[in-house]
C-alpha positions, -999 to 999 in steps of 0.1 A, spaced: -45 114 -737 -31 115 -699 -47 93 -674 -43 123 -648 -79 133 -646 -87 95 -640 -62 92 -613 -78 125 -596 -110 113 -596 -96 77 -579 -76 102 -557 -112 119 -545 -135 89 -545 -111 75 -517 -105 104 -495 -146 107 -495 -147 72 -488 -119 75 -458 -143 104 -448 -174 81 -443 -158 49 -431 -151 49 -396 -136 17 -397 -114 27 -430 -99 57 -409 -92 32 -382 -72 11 -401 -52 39 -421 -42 55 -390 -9 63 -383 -4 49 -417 24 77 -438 32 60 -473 48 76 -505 35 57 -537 47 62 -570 30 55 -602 46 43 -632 27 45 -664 59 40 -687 49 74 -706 35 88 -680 48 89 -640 27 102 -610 35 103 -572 12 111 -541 19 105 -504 -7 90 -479 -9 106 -442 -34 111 -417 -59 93 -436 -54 112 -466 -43 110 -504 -24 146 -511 -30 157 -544 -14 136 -574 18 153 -587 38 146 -623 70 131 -618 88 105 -595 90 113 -554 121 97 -538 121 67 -521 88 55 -529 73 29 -502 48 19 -532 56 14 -568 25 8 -592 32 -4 -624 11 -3 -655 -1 15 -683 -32 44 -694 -51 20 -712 -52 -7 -683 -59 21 -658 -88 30 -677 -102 1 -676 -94 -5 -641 -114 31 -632 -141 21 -656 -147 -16 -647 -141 -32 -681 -110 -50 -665 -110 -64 -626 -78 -58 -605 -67 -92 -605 -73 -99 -643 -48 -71 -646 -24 -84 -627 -25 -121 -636 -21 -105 -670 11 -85 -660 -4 -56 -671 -8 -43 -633 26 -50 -614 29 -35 -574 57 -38 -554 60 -28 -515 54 -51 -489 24 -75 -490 0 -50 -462 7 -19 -487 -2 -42 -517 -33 -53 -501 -40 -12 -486 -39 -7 -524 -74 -27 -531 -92 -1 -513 -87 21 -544 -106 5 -569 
C-alpha cells in the first residue's frame, strides 16, 4: 500500500488552511522551499511557493532545502493521530533535516 493518497490529503488540508489563515499566509510569505520525502520504499518531493504546496510528485527533486525521513506506517499514524509528531521523532522513526525555522514550518502540517 503507498502512503501517496495520505500525503495528498496532508498536501490539501494545508493549502485550505494557508487559504483561511491570514496570519499563516503572512508568515509563509516570500517563503520558496523544495522538500523531499523519504519513505525508504517509497520517495516523494513537492516545492512550497507563494503560500502554496504544488502537487506531490514520485521521485527525488534536486537539492532539496527539506529532507523528511520516515516510513508508511509511521506516516499513517502521524495523518491518523495514533502517534504524535514528537513521539515519532524521539523514537527515530521521524528524522528532518534543514535548518531549525524549516523544521519548525514543518509542524504546521500535522
Amino acid at each position: 500500500m503507498t502512503v501517496k493518497p495520505v500525503l495528498d490529503e496532508v498536501i490539501s488540508k494545508f493549502n485550505e488552511k494557508v487559504e483561511k489563515d491570514a496570519a499563516l499566509r503572512k508568515e509563509l510569505e516570500g517563503v520558496n522551499k523544495k522538500i523531499q520525502v523519504d519513505l525508504g520504499c517509497e520517495q516523494y518531493c513537492f516545492t512550497l511557493n507563494a503560500c502554496k504546496v504544488d502537487k506531490l510528485n514520485e521521485g527525488t527533486i534536486e537539492c532539496p532545502d527539506v529532507i523528511i525521513i520516515s516510513d508508511p506506517e509511521t506516516v499513517i499514524k502521524l495523518r491518523s493521530g495514533e502517534m504524535k509528531p514528537m513521539k515519532a521523532w524521539a523514537l527515530k522513526k521521524l528524522r528532518v533535516k534543514g535548518s531549525i525555522e524549516d523544521v519548525l514550518r514543518l509542524r504546521k502540517f500535522f
